[in-house]
C-alpha positions in Angstrom: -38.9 65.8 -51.1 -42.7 66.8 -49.9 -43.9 64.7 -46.8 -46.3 62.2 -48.8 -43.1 61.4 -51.5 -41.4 60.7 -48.6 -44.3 58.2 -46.8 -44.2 56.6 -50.4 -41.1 55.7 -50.7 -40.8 55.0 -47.0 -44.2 52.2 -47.5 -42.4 51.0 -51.1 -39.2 49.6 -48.9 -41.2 48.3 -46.5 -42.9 45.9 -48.9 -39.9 45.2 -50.9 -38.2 44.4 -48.1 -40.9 42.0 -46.2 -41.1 40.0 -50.0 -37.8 38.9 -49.5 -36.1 41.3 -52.0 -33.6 43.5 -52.6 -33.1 46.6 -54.9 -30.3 47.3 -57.3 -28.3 50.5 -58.4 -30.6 50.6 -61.8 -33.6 50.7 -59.2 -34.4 46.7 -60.0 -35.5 44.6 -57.6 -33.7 41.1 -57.2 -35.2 38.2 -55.1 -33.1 37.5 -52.3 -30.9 33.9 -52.1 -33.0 31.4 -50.1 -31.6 30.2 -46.8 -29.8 27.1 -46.9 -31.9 23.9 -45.9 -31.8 23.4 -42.1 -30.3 19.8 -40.6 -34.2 19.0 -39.6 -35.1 19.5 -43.6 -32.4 17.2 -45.0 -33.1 13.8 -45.7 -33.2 11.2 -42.9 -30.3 8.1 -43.7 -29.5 6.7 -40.3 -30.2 7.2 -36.4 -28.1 6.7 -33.8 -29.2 5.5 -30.3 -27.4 6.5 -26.8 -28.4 4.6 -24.2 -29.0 5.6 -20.7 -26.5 3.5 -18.8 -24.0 4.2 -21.7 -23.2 3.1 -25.4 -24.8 3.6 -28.5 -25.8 1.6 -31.8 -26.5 3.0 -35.0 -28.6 2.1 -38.4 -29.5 3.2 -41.4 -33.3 4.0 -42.3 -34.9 2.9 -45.2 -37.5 5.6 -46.3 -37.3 4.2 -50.2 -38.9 1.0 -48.6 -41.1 2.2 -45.9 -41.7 6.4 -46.1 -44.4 6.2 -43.7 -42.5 4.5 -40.7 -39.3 6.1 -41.4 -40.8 9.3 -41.4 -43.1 8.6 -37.9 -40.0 7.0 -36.7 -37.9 10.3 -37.5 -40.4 12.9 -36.4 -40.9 11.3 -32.9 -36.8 10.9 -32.4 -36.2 14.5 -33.2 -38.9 15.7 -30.8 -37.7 13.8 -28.1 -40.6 11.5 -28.0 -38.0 8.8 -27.5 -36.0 10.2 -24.9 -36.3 8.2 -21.1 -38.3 5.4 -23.1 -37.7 1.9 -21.9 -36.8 -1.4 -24.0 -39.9 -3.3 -22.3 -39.3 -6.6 -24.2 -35.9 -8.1 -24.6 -35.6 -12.3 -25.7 -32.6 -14.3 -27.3 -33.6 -12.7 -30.3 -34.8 -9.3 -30.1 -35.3 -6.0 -28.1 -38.3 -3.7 -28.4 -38.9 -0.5 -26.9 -40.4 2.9 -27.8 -43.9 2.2 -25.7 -45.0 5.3 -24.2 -46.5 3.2 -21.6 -43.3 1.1 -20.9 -45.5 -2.2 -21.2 -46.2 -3.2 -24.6 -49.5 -2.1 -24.6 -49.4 1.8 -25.8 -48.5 3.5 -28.5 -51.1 4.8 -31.8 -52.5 2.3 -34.4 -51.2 3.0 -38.1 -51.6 1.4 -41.4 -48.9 -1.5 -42.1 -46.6 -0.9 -44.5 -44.7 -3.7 -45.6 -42.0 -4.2 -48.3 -39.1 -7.2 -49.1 -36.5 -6.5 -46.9 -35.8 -9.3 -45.2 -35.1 -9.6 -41.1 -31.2 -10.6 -41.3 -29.0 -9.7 -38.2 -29.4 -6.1 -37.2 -32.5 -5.8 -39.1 -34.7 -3.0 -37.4 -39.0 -3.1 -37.2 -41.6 -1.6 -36.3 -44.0 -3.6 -33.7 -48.1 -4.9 -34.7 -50.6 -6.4 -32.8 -52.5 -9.1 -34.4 -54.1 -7.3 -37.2 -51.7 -7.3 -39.7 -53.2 -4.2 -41.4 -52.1 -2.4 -38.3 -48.7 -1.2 -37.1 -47.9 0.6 -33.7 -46.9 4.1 -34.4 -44.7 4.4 -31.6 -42.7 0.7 -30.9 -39.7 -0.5 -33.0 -37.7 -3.5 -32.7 -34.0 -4.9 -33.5 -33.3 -8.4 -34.5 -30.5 -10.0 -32.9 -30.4 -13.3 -35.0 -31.8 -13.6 -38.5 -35.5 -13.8 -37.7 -37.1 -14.4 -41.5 -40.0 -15.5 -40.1 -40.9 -11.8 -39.7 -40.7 -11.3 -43.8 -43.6 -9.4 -45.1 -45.6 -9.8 -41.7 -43.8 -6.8 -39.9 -42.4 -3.6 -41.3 -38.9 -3.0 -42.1 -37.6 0.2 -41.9 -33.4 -0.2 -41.3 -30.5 -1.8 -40.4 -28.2 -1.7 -37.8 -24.7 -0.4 -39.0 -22.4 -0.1 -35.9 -23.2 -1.3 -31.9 -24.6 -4.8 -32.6 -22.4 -5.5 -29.2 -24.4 -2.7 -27.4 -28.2 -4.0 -28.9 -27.1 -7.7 -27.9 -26.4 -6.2 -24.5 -29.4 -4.5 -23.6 -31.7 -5.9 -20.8 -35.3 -5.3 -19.8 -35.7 -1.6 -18.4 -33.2 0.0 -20.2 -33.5 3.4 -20.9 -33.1 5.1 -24.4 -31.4 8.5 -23.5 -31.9 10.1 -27.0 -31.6 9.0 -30.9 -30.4 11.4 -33.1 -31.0 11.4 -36.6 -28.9 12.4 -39.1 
């Protein structure tokens, strides 16, 4: 084999094997079997919360009624965005955190997106100001009492399926240790 066969068929592998394929006893090529989806690509269905001082609740998201939030809500818990966040507002009836400022005041203006889920026990939501066109990007609430009142004026993006004991027993200044989503 002269030198420039040689660089040929040395180049020729090269570029079949950056495509992604791989060559056959008959001298075909074959693509190569894609990797398997990774954890991060698979759909979202519920996120658990661990809290600082210890205990964790869990609920399931609802991206067939609110993509949008689900998917801002997802993307900031698997970066960490969450993580040493405090629950800034906590009444007989609900507890909000998720503020990157820790007072109710941060946090990026998004469009609304509301649906008909209702605000039963449990029920999780994502915080407004007065515009009702406008959602916070970053705040999220859970009712602890059926709260129906919020129907169609706040979104709904989930429901808490295990730790109601643990979301009834959060106080102000709580800290979120991480939320994993699964």
């Amino acid at each position: 084999m002269n030198r420039r066969t040689l660089l040929r068929t040395a180049a020729a592998t090269l570029v079949v094997t950056a495509c992604g394929t791989t060559a056959t006893p008959g001298g075909t090529a074959t693509k190569s079997p894609s990797p398997s989806p990774t954890p991060s690509s698979a759909p979202a269905t519920k996120a658990t919360v661990e809290l600082a001082k210890g205990g964790t609740f869990t609920f399931t998201l609802r991206p067939d009624k609110a993509p949008q939030t689900v998917a801002r809500f997802v993307e900031k818990s698997r970066s960490g965005f969450y993580n040493d966040k405090i629950f800034h507002r906590v009444e007989d009836w609900v507890v909000q955190g998720g503020d990157p400022l820790g007072t109710g005041t941060g946090g990026e203006k998004v469009p609304s997106e509301y649906n008909d889920l209702s605000f039963k026990l449990g029920s999780v939501g994502i915080a407004r100001g007065p515009d009702p066109a406008i959602n916070n990007g970053s705040q999220w609430f859970v009712v602890k009492k059926d709260s129906t009142f919020l129907d169609k004026q706040y979104t709904n993006f989930g429901i808490v399926t295990s730790g109601m004991d643990v979301v009834n027993a959060v106080k102000i200044g709580d800290k979120i240790k991480t939320i994993t989503i699964e």
